[in-house]
C-alpha positions in Angstrom: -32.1 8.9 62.0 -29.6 8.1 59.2 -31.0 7.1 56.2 -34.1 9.3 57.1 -35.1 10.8 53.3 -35.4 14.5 53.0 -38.9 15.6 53.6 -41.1 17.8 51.8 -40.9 21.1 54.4 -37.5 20.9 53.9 -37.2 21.9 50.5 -39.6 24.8 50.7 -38.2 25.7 54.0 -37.0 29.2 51.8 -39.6 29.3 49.6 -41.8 32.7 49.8 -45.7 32.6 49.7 -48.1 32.7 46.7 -49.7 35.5 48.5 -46.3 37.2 48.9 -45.3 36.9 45.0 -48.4 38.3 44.2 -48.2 41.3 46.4 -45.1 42.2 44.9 -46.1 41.7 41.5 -48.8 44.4 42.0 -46.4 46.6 43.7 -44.5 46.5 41.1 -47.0 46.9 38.5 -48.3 50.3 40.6 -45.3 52.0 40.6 -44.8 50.6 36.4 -48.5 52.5 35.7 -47.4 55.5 38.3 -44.1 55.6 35.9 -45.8 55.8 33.1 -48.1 58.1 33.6 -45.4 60.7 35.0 -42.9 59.9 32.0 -46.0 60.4 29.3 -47.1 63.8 31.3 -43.6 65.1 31.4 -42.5 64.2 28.0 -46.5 66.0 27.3 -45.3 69.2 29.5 -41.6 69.3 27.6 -43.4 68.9 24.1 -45.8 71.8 25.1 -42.8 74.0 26.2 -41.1 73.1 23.1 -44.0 74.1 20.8 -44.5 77.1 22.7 -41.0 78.9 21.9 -41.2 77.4 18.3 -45.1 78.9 17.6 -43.7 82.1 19.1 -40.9 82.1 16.7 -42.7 81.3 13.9 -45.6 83.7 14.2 -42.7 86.5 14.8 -41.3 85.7 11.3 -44.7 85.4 9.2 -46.0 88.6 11.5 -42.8 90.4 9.4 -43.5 89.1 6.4 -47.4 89.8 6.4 -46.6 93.7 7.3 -44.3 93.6 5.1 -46.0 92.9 2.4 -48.8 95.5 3.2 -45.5 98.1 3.8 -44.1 97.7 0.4 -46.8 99.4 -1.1 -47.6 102.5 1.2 -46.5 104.8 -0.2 -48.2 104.3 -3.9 -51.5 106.1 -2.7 -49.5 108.9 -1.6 -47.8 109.5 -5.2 -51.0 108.9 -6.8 -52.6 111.8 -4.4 -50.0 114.3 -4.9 -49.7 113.8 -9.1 -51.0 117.0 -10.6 -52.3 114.6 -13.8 -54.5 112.8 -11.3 -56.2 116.4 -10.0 -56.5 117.8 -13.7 -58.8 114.8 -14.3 -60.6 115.2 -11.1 -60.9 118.5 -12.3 -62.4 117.8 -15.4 -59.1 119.4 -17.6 -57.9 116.0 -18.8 -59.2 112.7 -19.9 -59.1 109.9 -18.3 -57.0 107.6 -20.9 -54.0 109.5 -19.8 -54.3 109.0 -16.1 -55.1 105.3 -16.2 -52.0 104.9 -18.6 -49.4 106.6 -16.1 -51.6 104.6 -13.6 -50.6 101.8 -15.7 -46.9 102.4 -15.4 -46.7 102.8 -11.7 -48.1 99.3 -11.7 -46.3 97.5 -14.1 -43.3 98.9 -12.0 -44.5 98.5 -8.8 -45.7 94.9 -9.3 -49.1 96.0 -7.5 -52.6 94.2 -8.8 -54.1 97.9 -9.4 -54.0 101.7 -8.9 -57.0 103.2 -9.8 -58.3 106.6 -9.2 -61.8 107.6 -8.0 -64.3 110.6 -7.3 -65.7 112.1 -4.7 -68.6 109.8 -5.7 -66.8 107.0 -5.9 -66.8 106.4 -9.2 -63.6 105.3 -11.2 -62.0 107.7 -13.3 -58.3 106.4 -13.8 -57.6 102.5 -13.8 -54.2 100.9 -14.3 -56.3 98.0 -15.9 -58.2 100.3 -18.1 -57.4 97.8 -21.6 -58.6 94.4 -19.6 -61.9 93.2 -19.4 -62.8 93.5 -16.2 -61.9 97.1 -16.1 -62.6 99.2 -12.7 -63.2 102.2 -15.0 -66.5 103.1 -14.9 -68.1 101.3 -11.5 -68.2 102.8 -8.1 -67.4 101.3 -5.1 -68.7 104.2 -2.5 -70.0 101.3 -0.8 -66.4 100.5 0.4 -65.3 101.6 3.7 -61.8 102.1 2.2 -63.6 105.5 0.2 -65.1 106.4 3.2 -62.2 106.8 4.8 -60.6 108.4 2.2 -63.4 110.8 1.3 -63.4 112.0 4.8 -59.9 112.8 5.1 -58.5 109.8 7.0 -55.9 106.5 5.3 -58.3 104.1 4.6 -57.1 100.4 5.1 -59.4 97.0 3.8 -59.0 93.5 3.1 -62.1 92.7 0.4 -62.5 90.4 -2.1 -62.9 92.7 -5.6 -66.5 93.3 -6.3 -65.7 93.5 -10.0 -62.3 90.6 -10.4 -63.9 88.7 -7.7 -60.1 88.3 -6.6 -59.1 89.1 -2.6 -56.8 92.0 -1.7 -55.8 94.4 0.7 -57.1 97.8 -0.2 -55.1 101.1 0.8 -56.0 104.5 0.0 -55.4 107.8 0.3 -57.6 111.2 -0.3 -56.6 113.3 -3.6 -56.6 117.1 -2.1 -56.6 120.7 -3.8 -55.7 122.4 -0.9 -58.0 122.1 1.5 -60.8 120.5 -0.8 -60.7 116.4 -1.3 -61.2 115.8 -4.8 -61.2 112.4 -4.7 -59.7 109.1 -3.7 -56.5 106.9 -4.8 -56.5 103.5 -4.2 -53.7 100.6 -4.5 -55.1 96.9 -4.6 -52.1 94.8 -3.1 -52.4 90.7 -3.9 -51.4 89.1 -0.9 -51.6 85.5 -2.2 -48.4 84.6 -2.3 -48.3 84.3 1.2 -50.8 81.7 1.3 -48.4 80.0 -1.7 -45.3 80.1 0.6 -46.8 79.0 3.3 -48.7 75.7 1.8 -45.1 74.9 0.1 -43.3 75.3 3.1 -46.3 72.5 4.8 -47.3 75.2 7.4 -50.3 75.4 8.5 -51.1 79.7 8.7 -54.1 81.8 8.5 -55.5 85.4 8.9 -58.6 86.4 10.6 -59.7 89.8 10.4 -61.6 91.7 13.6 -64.4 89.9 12.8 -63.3 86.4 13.3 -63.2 85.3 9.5 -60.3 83.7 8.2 -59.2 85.2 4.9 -55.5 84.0 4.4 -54.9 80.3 4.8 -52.5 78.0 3.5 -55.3 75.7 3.9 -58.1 76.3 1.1 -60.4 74.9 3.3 -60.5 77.3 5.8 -60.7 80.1 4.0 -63.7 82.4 4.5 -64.6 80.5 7.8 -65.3 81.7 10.8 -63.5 81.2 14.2 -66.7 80.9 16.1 -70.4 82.0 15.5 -70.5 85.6 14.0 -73.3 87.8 15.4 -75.7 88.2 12.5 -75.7 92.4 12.6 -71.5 91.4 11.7 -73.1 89.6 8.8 -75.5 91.9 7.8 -72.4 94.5 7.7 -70.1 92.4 5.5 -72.9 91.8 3.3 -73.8 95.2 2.7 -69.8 96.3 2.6 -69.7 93.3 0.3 -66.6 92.6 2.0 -66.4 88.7 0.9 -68.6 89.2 -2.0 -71.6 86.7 -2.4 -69.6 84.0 -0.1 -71.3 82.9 3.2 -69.5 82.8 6.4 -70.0 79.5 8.1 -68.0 78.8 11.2 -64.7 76.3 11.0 -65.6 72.8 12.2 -63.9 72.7 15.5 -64.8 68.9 17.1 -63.0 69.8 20.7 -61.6 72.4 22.4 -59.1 72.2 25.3 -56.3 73.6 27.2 -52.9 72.4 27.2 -50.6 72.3 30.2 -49.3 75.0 29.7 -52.5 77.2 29.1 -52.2 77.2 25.1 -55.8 76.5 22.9 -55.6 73.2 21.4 -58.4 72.6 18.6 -59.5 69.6 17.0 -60.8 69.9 13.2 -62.5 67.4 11.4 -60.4 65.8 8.8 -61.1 66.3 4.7 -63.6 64.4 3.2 -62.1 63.0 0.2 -59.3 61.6 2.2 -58.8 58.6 4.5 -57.2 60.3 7.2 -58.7 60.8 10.6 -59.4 64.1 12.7 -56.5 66.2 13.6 -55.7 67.6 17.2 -53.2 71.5 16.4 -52.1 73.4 19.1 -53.1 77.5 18.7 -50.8 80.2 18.3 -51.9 83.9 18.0 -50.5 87.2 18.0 -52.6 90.3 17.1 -50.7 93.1 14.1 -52.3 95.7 15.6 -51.5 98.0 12.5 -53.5 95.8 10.1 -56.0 95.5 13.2 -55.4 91.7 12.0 -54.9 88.6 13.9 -51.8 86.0 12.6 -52.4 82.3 13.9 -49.8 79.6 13.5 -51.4 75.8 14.1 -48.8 73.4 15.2 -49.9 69.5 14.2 -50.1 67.3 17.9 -49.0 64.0 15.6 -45.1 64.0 17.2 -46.9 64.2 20.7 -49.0 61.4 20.5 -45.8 59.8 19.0 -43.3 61.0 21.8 -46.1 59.9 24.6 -46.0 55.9 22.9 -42.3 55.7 23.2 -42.5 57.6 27.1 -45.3 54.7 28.0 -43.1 52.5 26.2 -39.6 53.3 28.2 -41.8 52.8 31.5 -43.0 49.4 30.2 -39.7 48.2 29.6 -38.2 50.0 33.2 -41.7 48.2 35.0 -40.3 44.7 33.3 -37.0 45.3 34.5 -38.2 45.8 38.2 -40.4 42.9 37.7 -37.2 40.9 36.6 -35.2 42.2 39.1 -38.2 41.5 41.7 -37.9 37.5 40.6 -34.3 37.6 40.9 -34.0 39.1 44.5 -36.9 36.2 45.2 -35.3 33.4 43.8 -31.6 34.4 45.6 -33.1 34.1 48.8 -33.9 30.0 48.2 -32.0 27.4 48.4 -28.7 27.4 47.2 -29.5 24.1 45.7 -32.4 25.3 44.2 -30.7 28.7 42.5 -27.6 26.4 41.6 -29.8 24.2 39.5 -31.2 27.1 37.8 -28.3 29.6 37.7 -28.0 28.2 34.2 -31.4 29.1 32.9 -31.5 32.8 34.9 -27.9 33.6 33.4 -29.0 33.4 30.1 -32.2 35.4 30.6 -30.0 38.3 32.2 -28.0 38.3 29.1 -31.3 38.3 26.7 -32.3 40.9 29.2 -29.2 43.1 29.5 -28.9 42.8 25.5 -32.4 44.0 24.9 -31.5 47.3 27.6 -27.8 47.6 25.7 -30.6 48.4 22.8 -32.9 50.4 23.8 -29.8 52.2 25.3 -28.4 52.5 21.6 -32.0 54.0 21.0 -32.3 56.5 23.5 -28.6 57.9 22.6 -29.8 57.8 18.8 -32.8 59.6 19.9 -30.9 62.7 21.7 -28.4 63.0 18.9 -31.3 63.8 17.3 -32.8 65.8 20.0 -29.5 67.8 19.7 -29.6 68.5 16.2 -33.0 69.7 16.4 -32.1 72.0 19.2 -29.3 73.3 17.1 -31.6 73.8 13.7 -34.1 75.7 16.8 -30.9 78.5 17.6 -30.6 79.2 14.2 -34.3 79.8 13.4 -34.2 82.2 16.5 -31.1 84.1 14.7 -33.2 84.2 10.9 -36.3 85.5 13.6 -34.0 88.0 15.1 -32.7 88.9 11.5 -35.9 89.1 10.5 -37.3 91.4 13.0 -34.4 94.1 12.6 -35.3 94.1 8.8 -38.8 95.1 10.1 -37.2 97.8 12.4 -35.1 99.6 9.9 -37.9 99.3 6.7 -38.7 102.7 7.5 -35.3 103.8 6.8 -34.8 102.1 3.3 -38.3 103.2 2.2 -38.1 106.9 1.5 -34.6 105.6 -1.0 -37.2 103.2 -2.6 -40.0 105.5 -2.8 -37.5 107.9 -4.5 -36.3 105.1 -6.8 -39.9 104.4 -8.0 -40.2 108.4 -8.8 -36.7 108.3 -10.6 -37.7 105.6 -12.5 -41.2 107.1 -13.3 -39.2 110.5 -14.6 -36.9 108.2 -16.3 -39.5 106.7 -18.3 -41.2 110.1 -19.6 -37.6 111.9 -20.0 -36.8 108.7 -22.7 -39.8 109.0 -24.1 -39.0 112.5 -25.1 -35.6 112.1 -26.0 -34.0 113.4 -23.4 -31.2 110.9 -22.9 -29.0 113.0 -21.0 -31.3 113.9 -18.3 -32.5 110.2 -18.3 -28.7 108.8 -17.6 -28.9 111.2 -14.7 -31.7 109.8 -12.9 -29.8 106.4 -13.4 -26.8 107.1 -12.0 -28.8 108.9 -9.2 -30.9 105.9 -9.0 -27.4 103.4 -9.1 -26.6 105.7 -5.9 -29.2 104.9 -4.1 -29.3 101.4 -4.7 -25.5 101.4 -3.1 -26.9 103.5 -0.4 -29.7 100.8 0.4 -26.9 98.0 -0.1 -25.1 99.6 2.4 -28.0 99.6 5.0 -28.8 95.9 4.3 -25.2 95.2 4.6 -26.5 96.0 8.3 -28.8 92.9 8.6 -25.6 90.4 7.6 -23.1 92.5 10.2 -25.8 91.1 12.9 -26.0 87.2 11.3 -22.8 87.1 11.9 -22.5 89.1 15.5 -19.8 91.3 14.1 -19.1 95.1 14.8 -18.3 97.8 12.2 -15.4 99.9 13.2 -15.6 103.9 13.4 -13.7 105.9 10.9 -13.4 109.5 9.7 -16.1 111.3 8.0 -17.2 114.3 5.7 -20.0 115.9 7.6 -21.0 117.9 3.9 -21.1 114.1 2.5 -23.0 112.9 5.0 -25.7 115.7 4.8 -25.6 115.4 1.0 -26.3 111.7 0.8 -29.1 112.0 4.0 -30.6 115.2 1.8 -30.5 112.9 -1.5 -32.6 110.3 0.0 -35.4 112.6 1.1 -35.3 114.7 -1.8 -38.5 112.9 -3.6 -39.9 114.4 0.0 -38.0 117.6 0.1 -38.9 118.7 -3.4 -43.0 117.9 -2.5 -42.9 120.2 0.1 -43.6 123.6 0.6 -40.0 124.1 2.7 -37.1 126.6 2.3 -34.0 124.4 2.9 -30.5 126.4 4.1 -27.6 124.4 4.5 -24.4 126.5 5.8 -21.0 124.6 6.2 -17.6 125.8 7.1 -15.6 126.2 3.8 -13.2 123.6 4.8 -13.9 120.5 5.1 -15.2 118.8 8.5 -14.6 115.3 9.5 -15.9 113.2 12.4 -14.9 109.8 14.2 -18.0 107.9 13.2 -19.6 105.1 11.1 -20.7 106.8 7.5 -24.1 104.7 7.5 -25.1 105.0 11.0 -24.2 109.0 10.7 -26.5 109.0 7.9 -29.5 107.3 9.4 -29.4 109.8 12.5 -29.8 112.6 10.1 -32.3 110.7 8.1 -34.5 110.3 11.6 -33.7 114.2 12.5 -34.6 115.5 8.9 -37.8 113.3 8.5 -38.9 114.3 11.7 -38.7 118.3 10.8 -40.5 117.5 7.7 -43.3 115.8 9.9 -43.4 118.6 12.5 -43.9 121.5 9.5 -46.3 118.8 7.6 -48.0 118.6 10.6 -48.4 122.8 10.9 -49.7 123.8 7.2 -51.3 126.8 7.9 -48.0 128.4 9.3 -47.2 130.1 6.0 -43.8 128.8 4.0 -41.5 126.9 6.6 -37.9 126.4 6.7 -35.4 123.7 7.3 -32.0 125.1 8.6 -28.8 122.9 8.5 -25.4 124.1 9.8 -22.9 122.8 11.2 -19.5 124.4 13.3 -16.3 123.3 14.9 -15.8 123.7 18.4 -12.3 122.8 19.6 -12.3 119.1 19.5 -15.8 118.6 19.1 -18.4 119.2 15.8 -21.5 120.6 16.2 -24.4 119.5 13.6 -27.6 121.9 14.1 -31.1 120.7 12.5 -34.2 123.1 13.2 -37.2 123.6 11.7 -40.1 126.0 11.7 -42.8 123.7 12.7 -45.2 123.5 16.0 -42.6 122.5 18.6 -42.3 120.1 21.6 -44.2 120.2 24.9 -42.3 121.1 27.6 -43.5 118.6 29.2 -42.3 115.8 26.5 -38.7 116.8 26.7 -37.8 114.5 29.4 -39.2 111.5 27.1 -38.8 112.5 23.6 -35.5 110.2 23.3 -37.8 107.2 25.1 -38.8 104.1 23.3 -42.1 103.9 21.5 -42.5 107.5 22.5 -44.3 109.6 19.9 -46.2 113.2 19.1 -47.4 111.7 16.2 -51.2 110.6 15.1 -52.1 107.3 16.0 -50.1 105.3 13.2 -47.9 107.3 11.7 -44.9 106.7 13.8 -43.4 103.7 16.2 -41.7 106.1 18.1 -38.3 104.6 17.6 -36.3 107.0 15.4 -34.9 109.1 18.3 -34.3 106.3 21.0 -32.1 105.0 17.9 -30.5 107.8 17.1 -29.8 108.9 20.5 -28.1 105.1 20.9 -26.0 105.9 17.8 -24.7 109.0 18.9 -23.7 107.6 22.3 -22.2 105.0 20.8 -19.4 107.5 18.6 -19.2 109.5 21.8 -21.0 111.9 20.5 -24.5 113.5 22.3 -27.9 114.5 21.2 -30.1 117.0 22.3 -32.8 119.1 21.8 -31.5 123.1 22.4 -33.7 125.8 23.4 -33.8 128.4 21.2 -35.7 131.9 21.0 -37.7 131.2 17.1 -40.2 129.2 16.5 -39.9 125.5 15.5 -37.4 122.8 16.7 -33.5 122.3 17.1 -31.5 119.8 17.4 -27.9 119.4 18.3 -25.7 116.4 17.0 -22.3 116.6 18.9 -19.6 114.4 17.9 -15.7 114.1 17.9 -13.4 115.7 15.7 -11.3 113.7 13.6 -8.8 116.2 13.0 -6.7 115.6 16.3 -3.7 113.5 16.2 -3.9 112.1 19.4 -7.8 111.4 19.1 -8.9 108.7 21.8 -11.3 106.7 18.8 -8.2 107.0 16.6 -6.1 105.3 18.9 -9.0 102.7 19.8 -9.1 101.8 15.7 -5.6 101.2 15.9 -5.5 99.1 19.0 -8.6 97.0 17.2 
């Protein structure tokens, strides 16, 4: 047998089939494609989840902003109503010219588009753009569901492209009353363009629709006055005859596709503009209704970065399927001969290290990528905080916007008191006007506390100050109404552990709500407002009552509840006393509602004296 040369079968003795090689090639090639298609649906999923919080975020902080801007100019109908120059003309005592030039004033100041003034015809009267060309004086808009409204004794509230500027606006207005008899009807025009303006710049893609489906705000001009879906042709027929969008026709947007996404969220697919070489383009749908505007907000979030994300997921499998394919020839191969893998040890050494070099680098890549990941995140917390800051300057507008209401009369009086030389009188209404601009700075000063999650301390307080600077703000209010006001205080001065601001804003919430119970009760004769206050050992006692219809019996137990209100429909969140309740807990202090044998309401503000030495907030502020 020596000698014998080595045969054939002997050097594929450890050599594994075709058939086998192949089997595990497709093995491995199934559980590559399996890979993939989990990585690319959870990377999907994660995307979704990801879109999700920041749509809800962002439709929080442009929900703010688009209520906001409809808030800012509220109360202008009101003033307009309650002007006796405005009822001498609907009267017939006055001329017009007059009117439309105060009209004039509150605009200019205001920054509205227009305040105009109409009869119980619907004809205009008054017009702050009584000197332009396209004048309102003159036509007559009873047509307008905003006058009918009005006219009937109700807020009206209607977003309308101006039959005579052919420009869109939100239309507010308010009836003009001589006691019981509606004279006629004041109107403020509010441009909200801007928003549109901000929102293109900022590359977000926003718009409006009202309850009827039809977009009218849109940072895209190409959606504008489209229609979310067919509109019943009776809807048509209506904004026609309302002449809502003027001569425009309402066609429906050009949605391609419609699906869901994993999570359940609308995903629409619009056809891509015409004069530009860009394909269709997939967004993701965010809604949220503002039910005061009766308004819907949606927020469309481009799908690019998924399609993007879902490459590099298939991608990553690709390269983890080659590496089990590599690592499926390497197991094969170490299982030959040892001659055979000596001979090539070489060769495969050198592929490892192109292969481990090309991992090392997508390594590098991935760590890049969640660097980037992190900083995104970290940009994501501090939109929520701006959201959060945003939402608590929505929360507390109602408490800067009787000060800002009663800026806009002082500056009104202002105006008229230079303009008959009465410069004393004038520098009076501006250093009133300075105060309450420091009052308002000192609410604000609020919103930056919270930025920066800090907490004001509690000090002692003048009660008389406190009820002077709460009264000052309402006075615009106070001196409208048809209310005795008493105050009684103890000679000497009374202080209170609490925060000066905060103190303020309960009696703001408490005052406000007496003059909206005796509003609310006209035909009760000539009310009155009572404020006193007393010492009781180491305790001080605020009382506010009024002479208005009262609560339920059956609403004490939730009149200090959340969102719960005796108001009308709109006229009230329901908030003030939930916050005022938390305030006074939060100084130690209680509030109540106290039975009592007159007619009316009373409350009681209890809080701790700051005249004892050994005080327990005292010795907390020192401790701090």
């Amino acid at each position: 047998m020596n000698g014998t040369p080595i045969t054939g079968s002997d050097t594929t003795a450890g050599k594994i089939p075709v058939t086998r090689y192949l089997l595990m090639l497709l093995a491995t090639l199934l559980v590559g494609i399996a890979l993939a298609f989990g990585l690319a649906r959870w990377t999907e999923y994660r995307h979704f989840e990801s879109l999700e919080r920041q749509g809800n975020e962002r439709l929080e902080l442009y929900a703010s902003t688009v209520q906001s801007a409809k808030q800012r100019f509220d109360y202008l109908p009101f003033i307009v109503s309650r002007n006796d120059q405005v009822k001498a003309l609907l009267q017939g005592r006055i001329p017009g010219e007059a009117v439309s030039r105060t009209l004039h004033a509150w605009q200019q100041e205001s920054a509205a588009a227009v305040l105009y003034l109409m009869n119980d015809q619907g004809e205009v009267l008054a017009s702050s753009n009584w000197q332009e060309p396209q004048s309102f004086v003159g036509n007559n808009y009873h047509f307008r569901p905003y006058f009918r409204d009005a006219i009937t004794g109700g807020e009206g509230q209607f977003f309308a492209v101006g039959a005579s500027t052919g420009q869109p606006g939100l239309f507010l207005s308010r009836p003009v009353r001589d006691q019981d008899k509606i004279l006629g009807v004041a109107v403020v025009k509010i441009d909200m363009t801007q928003l549109e303006t901000d929102w293109a710049l900022g590359g977000e893609n926003v718009l409006v629709a009202d309850n009827d489906g039809v977009i009218f705000l849109a940072s895209n001009p190409e959606w504008k006055y489209r229609s979310l879906g067919a509109i019943d042709p009776a809807i048509l027929q209506r904004l026609a005859a309302e002449r809502k969008y003027s001569n425009r026709i309402i066609t429906p947007l050009n949605i391609l596709k419609q699906r869901r996404s994993p999570l359940g969220q609308r995903i629409i697919e619009l056809e891509g503009p015409t004069d530009q070489l860009v394909g269709d383009t997939r967004y993701l749908m965010h809604q949220r209704p503002l039910s005061e505007l009766n308004w819907t907000l949606y927020y469309l979030t481009d799908l690019k970065e998924l399609v993007y994300k879902k490459r590099s997921a298939t991608l990553i499998a690709l390269l983890i399927t080659l590496l089990l394919v590599l690592s499926g020839f390497i197991f094969v191969n170490r299982i030959q001969s040892r001659r055979l893998l000596e001979a090539r040890v070489e060769t495969r050494t050198r592929e490892l290290n192109d292969t481990n070099r090309r991992l090392r680098e997508e390594i590098d890549t991935r760590i890049e990528t969640e660097e980037q990941l992190q900083q995104t995140h970290e940009e994501l917390v501090q939109a929520e905080k701006l959201a959060a800051l945003g939402q608590m300057s929505a929360g507390i507008v109602h408490e800067i916007s009787q000060p800002l209401s009663a800026m806009q009369t002082f500056v009104a009086s202002t105006r008229l008191l230079l303009q008959r030389g009465e410069n004393g009188s004038a520098l009076g209404n501006l250093d009133d006007i300075g105060s309450m601009v420091r009052r308002v700075t000192s609410i604000v000063a609020h919103l930056k506390s919270f930025a920066s999650k800090s907490r004001g301390h509690s000090s002692p307080v003048d009660i008389r100050k406190v009820i002077e600077n709460a009264l000052l703000i309402l006075r615009p209010r106070l001196e409208h109404s048809d209310i005795d006001l008493s105050i009684a205080t103890p000679p000497q001065p009374l202080r209170v552990i609490a925060d000066e601001i905060k103190l303020e804003q309960i009696l703001i919430n408490l005052i406000r709500n007496a003059l909206d119970a005796m509003q609310q009760q006209p035909e009760a004769g000539r009310h009155q407002l009572k404020i006193h206050t007393e010492a009781d050992g180491g305790r001080v006692h605020i009382y506010i009552a009024d002479t208005g219809s009262g609560i339920n019996p059956d609403d004490l137990p939730k009149v200090f509840d959340p969102f719960f209100t005796t108001k009308p429909q709109g006229e009230g969140l329901g908030l003030g006393l939930s916050v005022s309740y938390g305030i006074a807990k939060e100084f130690g202090g209680d509030l109540a509602v106290v039975e009592h044998s007159e007619r009316g309401t009373l409350f009681k503000l209890s809080l701790d004296s700051a005249l004892e030495t050994g005080n327990k907030h005292d010795q907390k502020a020192v401790e701090q």
